[in-house]
C-alpha positions in Angstrom: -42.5 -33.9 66.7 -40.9 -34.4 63.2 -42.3 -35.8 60.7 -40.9 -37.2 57.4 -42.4 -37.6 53.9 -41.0 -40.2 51.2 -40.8 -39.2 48.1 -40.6 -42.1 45.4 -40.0 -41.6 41.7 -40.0 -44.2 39.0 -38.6 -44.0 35.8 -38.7 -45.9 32.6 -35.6 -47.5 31.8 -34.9 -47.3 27.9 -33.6 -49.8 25.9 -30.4 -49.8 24.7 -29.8 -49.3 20.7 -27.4 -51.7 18.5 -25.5 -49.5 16.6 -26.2 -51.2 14.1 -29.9 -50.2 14.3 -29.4 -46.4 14.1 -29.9 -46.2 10.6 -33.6 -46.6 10.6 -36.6 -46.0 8.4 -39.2 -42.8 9.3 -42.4 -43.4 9.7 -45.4 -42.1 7.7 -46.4 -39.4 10.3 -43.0 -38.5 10.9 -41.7 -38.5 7.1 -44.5 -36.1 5.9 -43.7 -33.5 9.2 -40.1 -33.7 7.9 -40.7 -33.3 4.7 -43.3 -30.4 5.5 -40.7 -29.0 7.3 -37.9 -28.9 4.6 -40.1 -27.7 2.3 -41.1 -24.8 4.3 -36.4 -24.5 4.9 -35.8 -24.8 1.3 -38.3 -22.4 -0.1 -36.8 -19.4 1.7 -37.3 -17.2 -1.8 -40.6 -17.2 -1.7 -40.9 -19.5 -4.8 -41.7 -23.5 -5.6 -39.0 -25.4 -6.1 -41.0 -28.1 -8.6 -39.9 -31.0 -7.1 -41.7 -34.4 -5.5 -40.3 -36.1 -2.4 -40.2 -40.0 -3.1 -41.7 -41.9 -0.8 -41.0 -45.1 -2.4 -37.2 -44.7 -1.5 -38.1 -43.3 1.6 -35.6 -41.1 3.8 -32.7 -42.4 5.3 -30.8 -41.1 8.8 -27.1 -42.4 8.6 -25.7 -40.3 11.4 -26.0 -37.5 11.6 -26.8 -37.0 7.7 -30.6 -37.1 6.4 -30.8 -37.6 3.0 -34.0 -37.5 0.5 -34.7 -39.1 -2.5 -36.4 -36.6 -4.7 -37.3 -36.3 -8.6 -38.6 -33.2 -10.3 -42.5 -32.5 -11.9 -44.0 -31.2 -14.5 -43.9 -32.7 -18.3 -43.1 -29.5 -20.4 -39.8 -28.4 -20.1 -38.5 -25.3 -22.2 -35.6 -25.4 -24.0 -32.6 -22.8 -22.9 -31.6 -22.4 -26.2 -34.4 -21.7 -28.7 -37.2 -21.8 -25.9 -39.7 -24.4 -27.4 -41.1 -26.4 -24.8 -40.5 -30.4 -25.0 -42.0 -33.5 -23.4 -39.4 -36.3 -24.5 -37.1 -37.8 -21.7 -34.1 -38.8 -23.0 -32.5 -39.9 -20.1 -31.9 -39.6 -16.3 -29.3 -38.5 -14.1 -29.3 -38.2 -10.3 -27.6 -35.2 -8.6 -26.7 -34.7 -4.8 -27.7 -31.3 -3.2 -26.3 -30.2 -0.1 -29.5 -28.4 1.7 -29.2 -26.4 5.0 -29.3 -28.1 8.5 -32.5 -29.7 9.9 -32.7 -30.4 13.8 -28.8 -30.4 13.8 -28.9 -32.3 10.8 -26.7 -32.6 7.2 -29.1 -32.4 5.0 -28.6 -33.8 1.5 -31.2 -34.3 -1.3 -30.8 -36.8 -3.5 -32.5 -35.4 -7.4 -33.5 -37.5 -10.1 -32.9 -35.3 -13.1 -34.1 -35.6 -16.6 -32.1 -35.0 -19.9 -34.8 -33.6 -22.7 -34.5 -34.0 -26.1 -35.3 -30.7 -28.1 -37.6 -31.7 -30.9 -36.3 -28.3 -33.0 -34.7 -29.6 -35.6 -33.3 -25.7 -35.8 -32.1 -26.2 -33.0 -28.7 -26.0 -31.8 -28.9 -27.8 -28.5 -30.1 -31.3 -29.2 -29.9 -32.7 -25.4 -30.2 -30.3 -22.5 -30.3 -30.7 -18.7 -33.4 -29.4 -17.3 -32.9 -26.0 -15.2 -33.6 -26.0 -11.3 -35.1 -23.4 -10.0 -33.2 -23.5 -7.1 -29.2 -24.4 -8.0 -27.2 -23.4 -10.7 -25.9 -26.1 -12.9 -23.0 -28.0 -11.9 -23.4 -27.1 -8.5 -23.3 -29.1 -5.2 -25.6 -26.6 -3.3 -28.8 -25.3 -3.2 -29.3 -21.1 -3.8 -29.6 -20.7 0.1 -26.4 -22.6 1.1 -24.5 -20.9 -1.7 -25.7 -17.3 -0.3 -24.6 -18.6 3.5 -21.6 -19.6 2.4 -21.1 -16.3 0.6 -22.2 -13.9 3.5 -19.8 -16.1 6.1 -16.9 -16.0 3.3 -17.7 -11.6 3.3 -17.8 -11.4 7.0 -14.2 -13.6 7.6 -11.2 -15.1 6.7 -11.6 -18.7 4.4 -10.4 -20.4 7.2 -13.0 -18.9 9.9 -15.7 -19.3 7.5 -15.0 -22.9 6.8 -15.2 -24.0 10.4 -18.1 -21.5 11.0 -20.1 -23.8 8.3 -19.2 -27.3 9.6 -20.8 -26.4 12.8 -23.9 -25.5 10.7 -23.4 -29.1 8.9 -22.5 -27.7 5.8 -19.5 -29.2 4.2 -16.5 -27.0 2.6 -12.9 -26.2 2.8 -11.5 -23.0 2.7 -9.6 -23.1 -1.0 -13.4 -23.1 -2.0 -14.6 -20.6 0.3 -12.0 -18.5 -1.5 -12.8 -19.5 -4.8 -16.3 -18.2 -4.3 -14.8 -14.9 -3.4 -12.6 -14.7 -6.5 -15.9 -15.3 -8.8 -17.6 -12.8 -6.9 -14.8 -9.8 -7.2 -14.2 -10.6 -11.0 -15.8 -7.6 -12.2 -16.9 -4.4 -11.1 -21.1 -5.0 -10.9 -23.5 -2.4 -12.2 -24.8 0.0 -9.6 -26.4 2.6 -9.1 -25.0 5.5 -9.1 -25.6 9.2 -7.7 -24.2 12.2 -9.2 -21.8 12.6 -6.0 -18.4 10.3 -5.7 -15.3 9.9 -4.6 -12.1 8.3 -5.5 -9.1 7.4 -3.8 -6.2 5.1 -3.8 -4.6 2.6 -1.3 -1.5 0.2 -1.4 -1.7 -3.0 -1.7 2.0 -3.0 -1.7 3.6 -0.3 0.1 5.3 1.7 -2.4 5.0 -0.7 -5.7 1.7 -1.6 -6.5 -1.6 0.4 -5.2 -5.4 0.0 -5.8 -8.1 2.5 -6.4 -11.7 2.3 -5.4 -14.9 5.1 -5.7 -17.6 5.4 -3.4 -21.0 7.2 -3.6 -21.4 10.4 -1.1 -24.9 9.7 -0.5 -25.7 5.9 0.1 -21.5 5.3 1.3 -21.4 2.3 -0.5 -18.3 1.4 -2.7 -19.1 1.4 -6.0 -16.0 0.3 -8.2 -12.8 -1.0 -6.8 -10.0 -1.2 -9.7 -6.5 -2.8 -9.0 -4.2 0.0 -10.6 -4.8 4.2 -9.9 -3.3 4.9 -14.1 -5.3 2.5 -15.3 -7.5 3.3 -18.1 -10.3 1.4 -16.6 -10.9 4.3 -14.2 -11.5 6.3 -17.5 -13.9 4.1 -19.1 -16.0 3.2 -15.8 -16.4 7.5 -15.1 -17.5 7.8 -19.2 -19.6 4.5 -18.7 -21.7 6.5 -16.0 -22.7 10.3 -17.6 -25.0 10.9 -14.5 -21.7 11.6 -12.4 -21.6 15.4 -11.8 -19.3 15.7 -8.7 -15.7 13.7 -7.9 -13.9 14.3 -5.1 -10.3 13.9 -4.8 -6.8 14.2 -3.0 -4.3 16.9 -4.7 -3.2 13.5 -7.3 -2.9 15.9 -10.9 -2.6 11.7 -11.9 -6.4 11.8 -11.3 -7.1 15.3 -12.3 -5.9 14.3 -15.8 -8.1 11.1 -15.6 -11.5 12.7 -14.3 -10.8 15.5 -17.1 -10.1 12.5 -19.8 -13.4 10.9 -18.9 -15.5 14.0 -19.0 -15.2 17.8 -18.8 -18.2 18.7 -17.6 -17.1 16.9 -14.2 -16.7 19.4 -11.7 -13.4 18.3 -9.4 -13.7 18.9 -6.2 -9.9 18.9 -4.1 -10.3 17.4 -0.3 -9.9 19.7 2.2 -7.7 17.6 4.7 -4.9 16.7 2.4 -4.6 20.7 0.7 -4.0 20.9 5.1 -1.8 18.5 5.4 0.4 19.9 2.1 0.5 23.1 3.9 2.1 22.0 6.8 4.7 19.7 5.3 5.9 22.7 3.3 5.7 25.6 6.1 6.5 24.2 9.4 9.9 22.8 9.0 11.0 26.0 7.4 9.7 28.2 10.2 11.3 26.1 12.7 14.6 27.1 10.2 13.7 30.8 10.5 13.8 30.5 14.6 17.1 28.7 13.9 16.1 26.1 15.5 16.8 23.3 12.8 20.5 23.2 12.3 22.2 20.6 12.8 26.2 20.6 13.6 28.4 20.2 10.8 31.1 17.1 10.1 34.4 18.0 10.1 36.1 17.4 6.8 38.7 14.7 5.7 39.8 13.8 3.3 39.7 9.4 1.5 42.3 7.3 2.2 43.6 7.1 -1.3 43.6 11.3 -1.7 45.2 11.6 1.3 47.9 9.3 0.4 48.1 11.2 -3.2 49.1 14.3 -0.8 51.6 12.7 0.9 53.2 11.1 -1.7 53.6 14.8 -3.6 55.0 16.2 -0.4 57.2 13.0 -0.4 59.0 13.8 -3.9 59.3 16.9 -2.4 61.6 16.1 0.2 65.2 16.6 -0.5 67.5 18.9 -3.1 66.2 20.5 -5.9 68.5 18.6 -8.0 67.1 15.3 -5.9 63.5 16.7 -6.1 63.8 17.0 -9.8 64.7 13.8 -10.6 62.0 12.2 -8.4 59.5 14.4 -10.2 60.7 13.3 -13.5 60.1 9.7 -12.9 56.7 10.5 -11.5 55.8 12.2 -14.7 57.6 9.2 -17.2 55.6 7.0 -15.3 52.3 8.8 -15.3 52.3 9.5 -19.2 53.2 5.5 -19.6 50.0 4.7 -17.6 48.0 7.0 -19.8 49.0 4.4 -22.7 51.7 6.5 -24.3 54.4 4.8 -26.2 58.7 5.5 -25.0 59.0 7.7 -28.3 56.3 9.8 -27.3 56.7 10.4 -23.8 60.0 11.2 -24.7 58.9 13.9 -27.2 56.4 15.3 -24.6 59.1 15.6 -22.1 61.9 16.9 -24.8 64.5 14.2 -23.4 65.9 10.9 -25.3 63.9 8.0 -25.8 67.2 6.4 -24.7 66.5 8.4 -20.8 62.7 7.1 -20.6 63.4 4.0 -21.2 66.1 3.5 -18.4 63.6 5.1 -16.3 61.3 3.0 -16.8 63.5 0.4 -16.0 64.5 1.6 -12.5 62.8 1.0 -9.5 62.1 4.0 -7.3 63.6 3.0 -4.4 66.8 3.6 -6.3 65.8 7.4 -7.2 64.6 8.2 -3.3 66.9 9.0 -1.3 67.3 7.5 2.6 64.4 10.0 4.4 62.4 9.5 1.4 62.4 5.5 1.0 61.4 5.7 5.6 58.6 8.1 4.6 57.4 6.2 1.2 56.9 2.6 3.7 54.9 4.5 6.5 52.4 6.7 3.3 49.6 4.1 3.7 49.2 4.2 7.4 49.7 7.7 7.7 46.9 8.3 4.7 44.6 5.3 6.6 44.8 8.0 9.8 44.2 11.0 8.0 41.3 9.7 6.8 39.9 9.0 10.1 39.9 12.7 11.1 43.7 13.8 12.1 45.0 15.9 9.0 47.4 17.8 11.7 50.9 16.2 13.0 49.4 16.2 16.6 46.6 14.2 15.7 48.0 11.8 13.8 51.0 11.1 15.9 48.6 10.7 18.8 46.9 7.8 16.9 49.6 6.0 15.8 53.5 4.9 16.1 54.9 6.3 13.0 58.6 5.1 12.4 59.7 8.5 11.1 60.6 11.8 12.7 58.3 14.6 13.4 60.0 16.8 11.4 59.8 14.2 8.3 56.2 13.5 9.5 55.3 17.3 9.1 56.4 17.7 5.6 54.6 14.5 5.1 51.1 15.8 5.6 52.0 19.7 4.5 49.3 19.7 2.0 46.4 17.9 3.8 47.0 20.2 6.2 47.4 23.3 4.3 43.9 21.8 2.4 42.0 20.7 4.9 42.7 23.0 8.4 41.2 25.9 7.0 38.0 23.9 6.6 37.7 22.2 10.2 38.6 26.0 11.8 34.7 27.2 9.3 33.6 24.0 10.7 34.6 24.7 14.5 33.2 28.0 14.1 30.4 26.8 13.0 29.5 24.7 15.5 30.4 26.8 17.8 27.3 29.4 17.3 25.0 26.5 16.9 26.0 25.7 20.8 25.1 29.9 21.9 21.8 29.1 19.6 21.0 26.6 22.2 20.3 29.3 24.6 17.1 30.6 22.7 13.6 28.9 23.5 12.8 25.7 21.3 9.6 25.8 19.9 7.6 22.3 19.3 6.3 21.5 15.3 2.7 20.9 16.7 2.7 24.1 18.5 3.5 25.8 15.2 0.7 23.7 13.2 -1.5 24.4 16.3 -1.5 28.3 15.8 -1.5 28.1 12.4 -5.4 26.4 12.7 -6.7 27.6 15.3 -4.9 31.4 15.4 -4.2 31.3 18.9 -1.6 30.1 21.5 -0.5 29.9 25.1 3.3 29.1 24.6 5.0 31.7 26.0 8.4 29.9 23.9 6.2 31.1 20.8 4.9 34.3 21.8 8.8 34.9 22.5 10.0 33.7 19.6 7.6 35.9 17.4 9.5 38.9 19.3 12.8 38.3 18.2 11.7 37.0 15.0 9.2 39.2 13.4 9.5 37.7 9.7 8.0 34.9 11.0 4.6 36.7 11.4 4.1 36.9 7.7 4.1 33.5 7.1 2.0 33.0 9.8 -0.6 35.3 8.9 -0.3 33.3 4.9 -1.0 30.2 6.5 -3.7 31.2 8.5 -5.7 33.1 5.8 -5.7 29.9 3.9 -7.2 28.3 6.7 -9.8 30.7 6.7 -10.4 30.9 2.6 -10.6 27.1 2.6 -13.0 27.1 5.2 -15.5 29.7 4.2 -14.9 32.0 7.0 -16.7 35.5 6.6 -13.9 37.7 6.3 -11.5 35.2 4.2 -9.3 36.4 1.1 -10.6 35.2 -2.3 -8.1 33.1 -3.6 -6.9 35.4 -6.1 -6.0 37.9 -3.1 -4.0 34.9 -1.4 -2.6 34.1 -4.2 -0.9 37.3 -4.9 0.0 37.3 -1.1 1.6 33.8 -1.5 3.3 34.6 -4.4 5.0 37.8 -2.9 6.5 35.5 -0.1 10.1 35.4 1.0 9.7 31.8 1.6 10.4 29.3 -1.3 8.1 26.6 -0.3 5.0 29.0 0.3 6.0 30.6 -3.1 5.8 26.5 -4.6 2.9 26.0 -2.6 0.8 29.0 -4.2 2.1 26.8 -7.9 0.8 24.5 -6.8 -2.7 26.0 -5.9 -2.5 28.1 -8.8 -2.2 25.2 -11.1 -5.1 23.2 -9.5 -7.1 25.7 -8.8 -10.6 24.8 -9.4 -11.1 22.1 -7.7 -9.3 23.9 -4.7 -12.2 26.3 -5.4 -15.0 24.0 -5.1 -13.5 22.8 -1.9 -13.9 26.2 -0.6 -17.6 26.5 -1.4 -19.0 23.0 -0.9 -19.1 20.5 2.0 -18.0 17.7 0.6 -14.8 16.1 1.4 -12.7 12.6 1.0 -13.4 11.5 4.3 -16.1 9.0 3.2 -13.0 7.6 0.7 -10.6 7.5 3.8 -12.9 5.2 5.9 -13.0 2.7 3.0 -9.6 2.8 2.7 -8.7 1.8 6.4 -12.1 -0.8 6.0 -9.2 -2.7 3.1 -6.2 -2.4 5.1 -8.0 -3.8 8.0 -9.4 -7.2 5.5 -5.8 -7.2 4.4 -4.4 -7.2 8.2 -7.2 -10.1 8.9 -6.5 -11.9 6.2 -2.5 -12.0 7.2 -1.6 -9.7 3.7 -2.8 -11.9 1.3 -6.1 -10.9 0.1 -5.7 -10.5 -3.6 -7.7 -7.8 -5.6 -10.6 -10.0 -6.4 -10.8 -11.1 -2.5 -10.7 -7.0 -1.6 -12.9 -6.2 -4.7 -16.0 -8.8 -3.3 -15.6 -7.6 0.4 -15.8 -4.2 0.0 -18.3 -4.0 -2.9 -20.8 -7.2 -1.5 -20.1 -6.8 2.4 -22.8 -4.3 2.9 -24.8 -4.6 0.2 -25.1 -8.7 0.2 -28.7 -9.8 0.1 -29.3 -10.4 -4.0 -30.0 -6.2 -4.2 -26.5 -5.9 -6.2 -25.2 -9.2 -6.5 -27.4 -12.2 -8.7 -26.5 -15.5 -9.8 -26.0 -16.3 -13.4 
């Protein structure tokens, strides 16, 4: 047997609203919850804002905006500028403040503001606007939207932060999210410092323009971010703080003279990483030469098109009789003394002949003075020199690569002095090359194989462990290299850096010998690195923290926009940053 139960629900049809009738007035009850209620929003600081909702002109709902007609209390108002307190209205104005979001609602509050009238007759200001407590002057927000808008301008790009507010109901466009950001990053702010920094540089354009910022060891907040690394600013914000003790640095001497400019009592310590990094930039390529393994084959020589068809144009005029050969050789030398700007007389004097000689020269075209082979090998010069300046300075090659309208035999005395000029060269060349092909033969050691021994002293390539065999000179620089590991590490049985110094020094290999200058000349601060902890490591994760803002913000964060979000992003919350 089945049995069935009915269930029966009846709702309450609502009325339909007009549109017309959203806009509606609040009721008494409802008006002083709400108003209770943005009170309790608007005082987020903790202090009275001294203001009286007016109930006469009570609240309106026009959308999804609420707005509320307010005036401020009190009678005694002080005077900003010689601080005696004043009773006399002198006028009223009415300001709109955008508030934060009630119940999904823009909230706006409409202020009836006086204008007092300074009764010092001392006094400079005659008419002032009485100060809010909670907005600056001039402003279209209260404290608490100004600080959202801040924080969501920190954490993203304009854009972002512009949309990420209108869902919140609070009204701006990106130009003034940006603008907020460009107040904020004006100026480097006051804070507190310890005695331990750092300071390092990053581009803002790769290779032309670059920024410096310093940041504290202890607390890892960025305390100064400046937009050149010469600028004097740097100078004046290390003399501006005498608690500093301790700066930390990359092997810049640009910064070594600045920290010693601003004090000498600052002890400079170098970063460990890039003094590691220097190392292996000067040492492993030229170890990699000393295994011959880094040369590279050798172009064969030619020679320009326009030297080559010099050359062939000499062994032209020297085609022929010697009383032929002569005369060709005397025009060539009438005509090179006129093109040097000398007058008929005097290149006749020069060449001990009549001016009378020259000057019929001159006159006479050299196909006149060449003879038959010479005038078929003077028309084919140019292409011959535009081959031999390909590569072919032998009459093999070049006939191979072209049709040439002469004879071999003219063609050979053509190109006797490239020939005789360049062949020896491509035979050293060819040689050359030749033992760089048997050096193939011998095992290639990688660069990070090299650098890998070098830190840790230890290997399992059996391609290195070979190569050290056949190459014991190698083991010297090694054992240089790997001592400075140790001495800038603090490793119990490391030299002192005099003692690597000297073995530096005594190297065979020019760039250890210019990397112990350099070490010798800062050595200090390479000293302090040896017996202290601290490093630039801190200053390297700030740095990648600004290129990532400037990837996010597409490259066009500007120094002001990178100053504020690296100097406010962690620290915003009024400890660092206040409102004038």
């Amino acid at each position: 047997m089945c049995v069935f139960f009915s269930i029966f629900v009846c709702v309450k049809k609502e009325k339909k609203i007009h549109p017309s009738a959203r806009r509606k007035v609040i009721n008494k009850s409802g008006l002083q919850q709400v108003t209770d209620q943005i009170k309790t929003l608007i005082s987020e600081k903790n202090h009275s804002w001294g203001i009286v909702l007016d109930y006469s002109n009570k609240p309106l709902m026009n959308g999804n905006t609420l707005t509320l007609q307010a005036h401020t209390k009190g009678k005694l108002v002080k005077c900003p500028c010689c601080g005696k307190r004043t009773k006399t209205v002198h006028s009223y104005v009415y300001r709109k403040l955008q508030c934060t979001e009630l119940l999904n609602n823009h909230v706006v509050l409409s202020l009836k503001v006086r204008h007092m009238k300074c009764r010092n007759p001392e006094c400079e200001k005659n008419i002032f606007v009485e100060p809010l407590s909670f907005a600056r002057p001039y402003a279209r927000h209260t404290d608490s939207v100004e600080e959202q808008i801040r924080h969501e301008a920190l954490c993203q790009t304009a854009g972002k932060a512009a949309r990420t507010l209108s869902r919140h109901n609070i009204k701006i466009s990106p130009s003034s999210v940006t603008r907020r950001l460009h107040v904020m990053g004006k100026d480097n702010p006051d804070i507190r410092t310890s005695v331990y920094v750092g300071l390092d540089d990053f581009a803002k354009k790769k290779g032309y323009k670059y920024m410096c910022v310093i940041a504290d060891h202890y607390t890892r907040q960025p305390l100064a971010v400046f937009d050149s690394r010469y600028g004097q600013e740097i100078t004046d914000w290390l003399k501006a703080h005498p608690e500093i003790k301790t700066v930390t640095r990359d092997g810049s001497q640009v910064y070594e003279s600045i920290i010693r400019e601003a004090s000498e009592h600052i002890v400079q310590v170098s970063d460990r990483f890039h003094l590691m990094q220097a190392l292996k930039k000067n040492v492993v390529e030229p170890i990699k030469a000393m295994l011959g393994q880094k040369r590279e084959r050798r172009p064969y020589p030619y020679p320009s098109e326009d030297e080559a068809y010099k050359y062939i144009m000499n062994d032209i005029s020297e085609i022929g009789e010697a009383r032929h050969r002569n005369r060709v050789k005397f025009y060539y030398e009438v005509r090179h003394l006129k093109d040097e700007g000398n007058s008929i007389a005097e290149t006749a004097r020069i060449l001990g002949v009549k001016s009378q000689k020259v000057h019929r020269i001159l006159n006479t075209d050299i196909s006149k003075i060449l003879n038959a082979e010479q005038k078929c090998a003077a028309k084919a010069a140019r292409d011959i020199a535009r081959v031999v300046s390909s590569g072919a300075v032998t009459k093999g090659s070049v006939m191979k690569r072209m049709k040439v309208s002469i004879s071999s035999r003219t063609l050979c005395k053509c190109l006797k002095s490239v020939t005789a000029q360049y062949k020896p060269l491509r035979d050293e060349v060819r040689r050359y090359n030749k033992t760089l092909e048997e050096r193939k033969k011998i095992p290639k050691v990688k660069a990070d194989t090299i650098w890998h021994y070098i830190v840790h002293g230890e290997t399992d390539s059996k391609k290195l462990q070979k190569t050290h065999e056949t190459h014991p000179e190698v083991d010297r620089v090694m054992n240089i290299c790997m001592n400075f590991r140790k001495m800038l590490h603090g490793d119990e049985n490391a030299y002192t850096i005099d003692e690597w110094l000297k073995e530096a020094e005594s190297c065979p290999l020019k760039e250890i010998r210019g990397f112990a200058r350099y070490i010798r000349k800062d050595r200090n601060a390479v000293e302090q690195a040896c017996q202290t902890s601290f490093s630039n490591a801190l200053l390297e994760g700030t740095v990648n923290k600004a290129k990532a803002i400037k990837r996010s913000m597409f490259n066009r964060a500007g120094p002001d926009v990178l100053r504020a979000k690296l100097l406010y992003s962690n620290s915003f919350g009024g400890e660092f940053y206040h409102l004038n």
